[in-house]
C-alpha positions in Angstrom: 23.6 245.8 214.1 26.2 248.6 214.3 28.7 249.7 211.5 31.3 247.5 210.2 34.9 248.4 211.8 37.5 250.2 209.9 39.4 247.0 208.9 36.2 245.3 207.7 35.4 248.5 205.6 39.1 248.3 204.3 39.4 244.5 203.8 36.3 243.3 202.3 33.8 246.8 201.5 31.6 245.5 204.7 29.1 248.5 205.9 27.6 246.6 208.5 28.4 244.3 211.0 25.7 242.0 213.0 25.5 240.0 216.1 23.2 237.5 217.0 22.4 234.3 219.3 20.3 231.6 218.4 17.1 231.0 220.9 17.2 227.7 220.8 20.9 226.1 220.7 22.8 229.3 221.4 25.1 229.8 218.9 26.8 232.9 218.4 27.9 233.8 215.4 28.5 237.3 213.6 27.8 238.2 210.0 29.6 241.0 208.1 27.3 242.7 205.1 28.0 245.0 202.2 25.6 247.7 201.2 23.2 245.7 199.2 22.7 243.7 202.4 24.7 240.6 201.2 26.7 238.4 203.6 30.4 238.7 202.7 31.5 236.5 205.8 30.2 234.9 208.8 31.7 233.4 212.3 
């Protein structure tokens, strides 16, 4: 987890910005969040 980037903060009010890889299948994805801890997008 690490802060969102300027142009998330800008775009969509994200405050944080997380990383992660699934154990078992290995997906990668990334999820933006606001500051109630809400997902506003994912990849």
């Amino acid at each position: 987890m690490k802060p969102a980037s300027t142009m998330q903060r800008d775009e969509f009010g994200a405050v944080w910005q997380v990383s992660r890889v699934c154990g078992v299948c290995g997906l990668d994805e990334e999820l933006v969040l606001d500051a109630d801890g809400e997902v506003i997008y994912t990849t």
